[in-house]
C-alpha positions as CSV (number, residue, x, y, z in Angstrom):
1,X,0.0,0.0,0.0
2,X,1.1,3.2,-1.3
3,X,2.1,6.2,1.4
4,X,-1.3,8.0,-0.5
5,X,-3.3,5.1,0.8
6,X,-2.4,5.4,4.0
7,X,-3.1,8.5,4.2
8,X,-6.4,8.4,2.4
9,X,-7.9,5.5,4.0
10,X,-10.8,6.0,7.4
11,X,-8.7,5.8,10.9
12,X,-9.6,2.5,12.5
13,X,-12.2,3.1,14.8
14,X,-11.4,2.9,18.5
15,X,-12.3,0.6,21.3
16,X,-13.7,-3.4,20.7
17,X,-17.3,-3.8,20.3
18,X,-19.6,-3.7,23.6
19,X,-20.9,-7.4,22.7
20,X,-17.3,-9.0,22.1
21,X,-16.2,-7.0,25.1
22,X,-19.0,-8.8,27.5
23,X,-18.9,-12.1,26.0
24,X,-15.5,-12.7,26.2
25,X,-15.3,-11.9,29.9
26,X,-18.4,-14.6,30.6
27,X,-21.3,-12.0,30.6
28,X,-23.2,-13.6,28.5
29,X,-22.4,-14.6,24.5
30,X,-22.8,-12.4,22.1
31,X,-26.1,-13.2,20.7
32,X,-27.3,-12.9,24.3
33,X,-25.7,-9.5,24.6
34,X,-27.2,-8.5,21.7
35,X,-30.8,-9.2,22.5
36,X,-30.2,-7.3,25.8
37,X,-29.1,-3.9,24.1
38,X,-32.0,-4.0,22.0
39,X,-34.2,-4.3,24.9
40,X,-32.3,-1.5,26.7
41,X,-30.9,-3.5,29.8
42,X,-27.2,-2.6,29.3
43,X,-25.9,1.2,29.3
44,X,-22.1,2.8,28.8
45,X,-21.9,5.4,30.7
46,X,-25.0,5.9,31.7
47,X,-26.5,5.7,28.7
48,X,-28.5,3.1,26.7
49,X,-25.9,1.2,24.8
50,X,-26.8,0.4,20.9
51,X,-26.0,-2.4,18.3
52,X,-22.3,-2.1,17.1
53,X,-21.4,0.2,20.1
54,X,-17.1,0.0,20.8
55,X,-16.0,0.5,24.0
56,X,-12.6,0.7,25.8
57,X,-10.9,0.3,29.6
58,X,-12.4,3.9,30.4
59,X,-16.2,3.3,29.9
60,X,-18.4,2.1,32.5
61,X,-20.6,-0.4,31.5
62,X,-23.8,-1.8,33.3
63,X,-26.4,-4.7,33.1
64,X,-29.3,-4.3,34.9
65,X,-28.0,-1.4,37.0
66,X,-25.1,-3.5,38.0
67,X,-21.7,-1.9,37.1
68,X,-19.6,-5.0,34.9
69,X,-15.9,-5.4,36.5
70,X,-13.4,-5.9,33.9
71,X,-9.6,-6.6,34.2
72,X,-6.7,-4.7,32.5
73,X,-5.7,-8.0,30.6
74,X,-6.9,-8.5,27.5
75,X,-7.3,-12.1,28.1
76,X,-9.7,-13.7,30.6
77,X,-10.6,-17.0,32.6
78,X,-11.3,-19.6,30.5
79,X,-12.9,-22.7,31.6
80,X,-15.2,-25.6,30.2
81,X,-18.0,-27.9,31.9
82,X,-18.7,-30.9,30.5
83,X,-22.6,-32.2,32.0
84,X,-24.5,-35.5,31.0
85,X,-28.2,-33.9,31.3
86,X,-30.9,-36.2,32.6
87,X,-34.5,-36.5,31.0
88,X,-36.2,-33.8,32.6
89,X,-34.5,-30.5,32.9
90,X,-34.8,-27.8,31.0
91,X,-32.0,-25.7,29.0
92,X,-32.6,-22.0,31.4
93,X,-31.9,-20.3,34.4
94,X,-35.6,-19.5,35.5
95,X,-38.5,-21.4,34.9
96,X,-41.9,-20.3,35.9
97,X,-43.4,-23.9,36.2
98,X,-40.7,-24.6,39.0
99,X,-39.2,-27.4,36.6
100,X,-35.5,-28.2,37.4
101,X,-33.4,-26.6,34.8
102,X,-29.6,-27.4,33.9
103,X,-28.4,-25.0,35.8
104,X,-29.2,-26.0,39.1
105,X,-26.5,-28.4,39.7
106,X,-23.8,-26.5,38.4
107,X,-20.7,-25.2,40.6
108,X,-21.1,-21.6,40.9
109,X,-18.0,-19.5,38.9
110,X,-16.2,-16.8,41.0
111,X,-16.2,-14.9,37.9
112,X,-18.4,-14.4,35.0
113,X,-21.2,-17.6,34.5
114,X,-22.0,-20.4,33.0
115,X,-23.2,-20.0,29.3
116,X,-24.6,-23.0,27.9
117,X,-23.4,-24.0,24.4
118,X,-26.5,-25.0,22.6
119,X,-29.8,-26.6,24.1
120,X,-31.3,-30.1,24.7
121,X,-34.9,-30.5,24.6
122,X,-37.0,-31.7,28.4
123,X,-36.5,-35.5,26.5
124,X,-33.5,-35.3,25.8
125,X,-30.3,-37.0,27.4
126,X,-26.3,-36.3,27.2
127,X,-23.8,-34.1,26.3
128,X,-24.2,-30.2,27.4
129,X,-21.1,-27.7,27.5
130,X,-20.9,-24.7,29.7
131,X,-17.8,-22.0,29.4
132,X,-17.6,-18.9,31.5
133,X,-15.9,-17.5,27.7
134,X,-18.9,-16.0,25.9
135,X,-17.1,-15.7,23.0
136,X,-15.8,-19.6,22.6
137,X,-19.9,-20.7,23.1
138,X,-20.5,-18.4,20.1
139,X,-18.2,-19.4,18.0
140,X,-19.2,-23.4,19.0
141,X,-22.5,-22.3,18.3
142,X,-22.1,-20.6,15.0
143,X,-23.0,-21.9,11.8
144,X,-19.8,-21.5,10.3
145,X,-17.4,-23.1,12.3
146,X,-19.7,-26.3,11.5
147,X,-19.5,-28.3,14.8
148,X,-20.6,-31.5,13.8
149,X,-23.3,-33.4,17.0
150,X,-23.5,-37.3,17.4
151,X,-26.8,-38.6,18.9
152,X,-27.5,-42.3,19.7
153,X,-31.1,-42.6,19.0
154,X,-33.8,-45.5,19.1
155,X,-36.3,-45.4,16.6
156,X,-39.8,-47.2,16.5
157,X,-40.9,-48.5,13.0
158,X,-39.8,-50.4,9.9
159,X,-36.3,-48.5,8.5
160,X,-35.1,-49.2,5.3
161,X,-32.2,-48.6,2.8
162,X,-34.2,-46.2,1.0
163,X,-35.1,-44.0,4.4
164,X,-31.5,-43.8,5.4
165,X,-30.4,-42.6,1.8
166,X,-33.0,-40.0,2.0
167,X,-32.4,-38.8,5.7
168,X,-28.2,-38.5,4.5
169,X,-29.3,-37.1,1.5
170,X,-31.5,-33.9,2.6
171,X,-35.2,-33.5,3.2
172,X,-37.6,-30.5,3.3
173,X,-38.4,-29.8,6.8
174,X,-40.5,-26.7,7.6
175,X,-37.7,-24.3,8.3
176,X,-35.3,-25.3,5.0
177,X,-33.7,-28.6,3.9
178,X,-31.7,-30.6,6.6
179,X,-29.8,-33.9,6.7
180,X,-27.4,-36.2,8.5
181,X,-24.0,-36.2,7.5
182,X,-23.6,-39.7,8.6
183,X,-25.9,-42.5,9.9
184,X,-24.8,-45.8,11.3
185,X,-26.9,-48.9,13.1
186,X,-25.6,-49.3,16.2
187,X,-26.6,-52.9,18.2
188,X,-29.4,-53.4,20.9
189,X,-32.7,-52.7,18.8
190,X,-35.6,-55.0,19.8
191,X,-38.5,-55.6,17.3
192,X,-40.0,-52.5,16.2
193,X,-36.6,-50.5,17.9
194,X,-33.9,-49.9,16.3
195,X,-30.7,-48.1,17.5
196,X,-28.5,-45.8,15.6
197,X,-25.8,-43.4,15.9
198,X,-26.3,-40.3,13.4
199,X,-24.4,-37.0,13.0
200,X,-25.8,-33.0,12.2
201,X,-24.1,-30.0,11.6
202,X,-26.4,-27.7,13.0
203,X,-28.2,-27.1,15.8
204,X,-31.8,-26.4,14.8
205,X,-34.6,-27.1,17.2
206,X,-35.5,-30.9,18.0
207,X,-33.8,-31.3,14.1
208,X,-33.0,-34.8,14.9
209,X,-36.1,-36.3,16.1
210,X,-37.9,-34.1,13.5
211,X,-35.5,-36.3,10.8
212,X,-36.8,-39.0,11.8
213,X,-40.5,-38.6,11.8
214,X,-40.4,-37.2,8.1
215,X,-39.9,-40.5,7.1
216,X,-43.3,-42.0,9.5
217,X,-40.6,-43.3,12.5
218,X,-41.1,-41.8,16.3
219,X,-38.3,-41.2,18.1
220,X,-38.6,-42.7,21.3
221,X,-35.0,-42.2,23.1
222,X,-32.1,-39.3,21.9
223,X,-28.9,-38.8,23.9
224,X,-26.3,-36.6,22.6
225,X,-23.0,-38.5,22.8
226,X,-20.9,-35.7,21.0
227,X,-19.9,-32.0,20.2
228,X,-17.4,-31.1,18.2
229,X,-14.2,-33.3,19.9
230,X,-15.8,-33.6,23.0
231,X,-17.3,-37.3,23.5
232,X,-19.5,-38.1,26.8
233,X,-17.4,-41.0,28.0
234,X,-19.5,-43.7,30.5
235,X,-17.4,-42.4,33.4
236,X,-19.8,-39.3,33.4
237,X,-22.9,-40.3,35.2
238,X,-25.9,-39.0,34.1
239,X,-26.8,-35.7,36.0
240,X,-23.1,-35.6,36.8
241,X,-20.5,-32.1,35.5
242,X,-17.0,-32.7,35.3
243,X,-14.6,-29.5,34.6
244,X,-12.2,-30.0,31.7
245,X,-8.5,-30.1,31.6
246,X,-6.3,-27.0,30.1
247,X,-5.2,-29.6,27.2
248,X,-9.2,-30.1,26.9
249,X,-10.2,-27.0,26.2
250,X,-7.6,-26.0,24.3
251,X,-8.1,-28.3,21.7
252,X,-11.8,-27.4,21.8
253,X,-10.5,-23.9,21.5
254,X,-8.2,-24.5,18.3
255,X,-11.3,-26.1,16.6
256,X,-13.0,-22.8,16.4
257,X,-9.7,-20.5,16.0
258,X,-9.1,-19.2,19.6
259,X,-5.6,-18.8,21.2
260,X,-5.3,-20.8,24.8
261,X,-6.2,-19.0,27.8
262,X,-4.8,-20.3,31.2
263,X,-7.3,-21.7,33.7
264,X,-7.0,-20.4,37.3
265,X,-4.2,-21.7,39.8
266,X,-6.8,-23.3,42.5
267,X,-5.2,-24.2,46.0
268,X,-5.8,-27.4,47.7
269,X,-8.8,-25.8,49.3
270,X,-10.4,-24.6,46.2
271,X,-9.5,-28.2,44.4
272,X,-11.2,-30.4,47.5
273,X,-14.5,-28.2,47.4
274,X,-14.9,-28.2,43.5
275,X,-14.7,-32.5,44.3
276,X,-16.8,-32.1,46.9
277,X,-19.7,-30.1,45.0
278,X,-18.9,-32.9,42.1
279,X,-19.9,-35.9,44.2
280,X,-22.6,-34.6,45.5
281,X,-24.0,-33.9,42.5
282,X,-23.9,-37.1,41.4
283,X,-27.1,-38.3,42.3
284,X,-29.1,-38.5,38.9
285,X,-32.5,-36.1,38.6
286,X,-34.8,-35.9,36.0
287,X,-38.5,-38.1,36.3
288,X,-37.6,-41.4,37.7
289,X,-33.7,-41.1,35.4
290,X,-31.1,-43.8,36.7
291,X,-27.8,-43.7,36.4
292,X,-26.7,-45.6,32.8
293,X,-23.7,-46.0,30.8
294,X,-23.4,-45.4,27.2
295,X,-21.1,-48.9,26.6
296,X,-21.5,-51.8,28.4
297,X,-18.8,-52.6,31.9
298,X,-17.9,-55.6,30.3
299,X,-17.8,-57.9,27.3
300,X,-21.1,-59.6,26.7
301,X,-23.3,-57.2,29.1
302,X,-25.9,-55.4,28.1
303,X,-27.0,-51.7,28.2
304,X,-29.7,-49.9,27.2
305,X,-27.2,-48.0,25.6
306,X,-25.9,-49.4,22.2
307,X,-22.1,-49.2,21.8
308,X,-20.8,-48.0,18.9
309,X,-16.7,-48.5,17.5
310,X,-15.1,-45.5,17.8
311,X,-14.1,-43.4,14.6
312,X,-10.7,-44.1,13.1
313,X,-10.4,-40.6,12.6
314,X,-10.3,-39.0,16.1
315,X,-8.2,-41.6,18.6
316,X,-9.0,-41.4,22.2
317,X,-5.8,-41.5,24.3
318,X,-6.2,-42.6,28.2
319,X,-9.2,-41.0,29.6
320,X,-9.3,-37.8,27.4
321,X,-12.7,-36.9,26.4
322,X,-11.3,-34.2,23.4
323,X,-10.1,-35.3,20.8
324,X,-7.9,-33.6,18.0
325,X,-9.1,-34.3,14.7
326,X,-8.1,-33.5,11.0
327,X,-8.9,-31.2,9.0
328,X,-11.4,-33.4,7.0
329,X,-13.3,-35.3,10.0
330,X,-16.4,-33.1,8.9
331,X,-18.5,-33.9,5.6
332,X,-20.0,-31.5,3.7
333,X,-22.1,-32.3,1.3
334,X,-20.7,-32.1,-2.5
335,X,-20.6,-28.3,-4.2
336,X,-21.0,-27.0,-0.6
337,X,-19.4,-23.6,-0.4
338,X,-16.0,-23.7,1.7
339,X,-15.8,-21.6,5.1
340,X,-12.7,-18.6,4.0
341,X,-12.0,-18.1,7.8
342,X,-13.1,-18.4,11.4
343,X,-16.2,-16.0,11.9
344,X,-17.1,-15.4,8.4
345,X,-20.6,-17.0,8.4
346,X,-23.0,-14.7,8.4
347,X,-26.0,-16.6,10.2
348,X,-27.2,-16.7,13.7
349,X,-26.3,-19.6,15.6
350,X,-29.3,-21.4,16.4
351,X,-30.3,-23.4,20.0
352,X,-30.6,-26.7,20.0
């Protein structure tokens, strides 16, 4: 560039924008922080903030009336749950009925909260994530970073070869064509069950069970199994959290282009409480849910669960539940437009 263009072009505009800003230090993510300036609940200096806003370290921001803390680093806390969500709860903080909601067994963060990545209907079982980084659950949620789910489901009806070519294929469904990247029979079906193990891209509401039933089948059991690297190993009980490891979440981080952010040095104290609140919320909740694992203890048992082999592609080592995975682990489907760069999908990202 040319000394004229530099002189020529717009100055950079100061500050980072207000949602970035909040979501990254675990207000809430982005799109929530978005839906709150609209409805007026967050003001910069006294003043009701607006869409696009930039801020820097000398405005005073507020949510609700209550002032937002913000360090001098440019980096903050970040840290991962892993929770294996019994039938039963719901997917927010406050529910009117009374119902028990995902959130109530959680460890409470000294900083920031817990931001769920994605939803799982009241029927639903398995794999949720929660980060205090509002930013990393936006980015997991985001259309454009395409974080593949794995659900083991059991279906009631007759499946055929036809069926399964049309569900990988692409339907119609009454938001816009969907489809499973992958589908594979998984052991344990009994008569009219069957058991399989099937993969989306997106999160659209109840997407998988609504798969399903364009073809005549009812789903009658769904557990999500998967996100992204992160598999729900049987040594999670269900209604059980475990945090993840900094090697965890950094590879969960380098899926969706983030630098690593170190966790916070916890004394011995801090380490025996956090087991503490984790056994005791072991005890499963959720309309007469037991405990159950996903593969059976030993060879020749049976579960409820059907095992399935685990993908060549992304190797478990020891205990790890994250694993890395190559460039090509996720299927597109043919002529599909490529992704230039993290961030550069333009949709929403949707709830599950």
């Amino acid at each position: 560039m040319s000394e004229q263009d530099l002189q020529d072009s717009p100055p950079r505009p100061a500050g980072e924008k207000l949602q970035k800003v909040l979501a990254r230090i675990g207000v809430g993510s982005r799109r929530d922080v978005e839906a709150w300036i609209g409805e007026g609940r967050i003001k910069v200096n006294g003043v009701a903030a607006t869409l696009g806003q930039r801020v820097d370290l000398h405005d005073a921001i507020s949510v609700d009336g209550r002032l937002i803390k913000r360090e001098e680093s440019a980096e903050s806390v970040r840290r991962v749950i892993m929770y294996n969500k019994p039938d039963g709860e719901i997917c927010t903080r406050d529910d009117p009925e009374g119902r028990p909601t995902v959130f109530d067994r959680l460890p409470r963060p000294k900083e920031g909260r817990w931001i769920n990545v994605g939803r799982l209907d009241i029927n639903t079982t398995g794999l949720l994530l929660f980060t205090t980084d509002g930013e990393l659950a936006n980015r997991l949620m985001h259309p454009s970073f395409e974080m593949d789910r794995e659900y083991a489901v059991r279906v009631r009806g007759e499946v055929d070869d036809d069926m399964i070519a049309r569900l990988k294929e692409g339907v119609v469904l009454e938001d816009g064509p969907a489809r499973f990247t992958d589908i594979q029979v998984a052991p344990g079906g009994v008569g009219f069950n069957h058991w399989y193990h099937c993969v989306v891209m997106e999160g659209r509401n109840r997407e998988v069970r609504r798969l399903w039933e364009s073809q005549g089948l009812v789903v009658s059991r769904l557990k999500r199994v998967r996100f992204g690297p992160v598999f729900l190993n049987s040594d999670l009980p269900m209604g059980r959290w475990r945090e993840m490891s900094q090697g965890e979440i950094d590879i969960l981080a380098a899926e969706v282009g983030l630098t690593p952010v170190a966790m916070p040095a916890m004394n011995a104290k801090t380490k025996d409480k956090l087991e503490r609140m984790q056994r005791k919320s072991s005890k499963p909740v959720g309309r007469g849910e037991r405990v159950r694992t996903l593969r059976p203890a030993a060879e020749g048992a049976t579960s409820e669960r059907p095992a399935r082999k685990p993908r060549e592609e992304a190797p478990r080592k020891g205990r790890t539940t994250v694993a890395e995975r190559p460039s090509d682990v996720r299927r597109k489907p043919a002529g599909a437009p490529k992704r230039s760069g993290p961030g550069t999908g333009r949709g929403k990202p949707r709830s599950e």
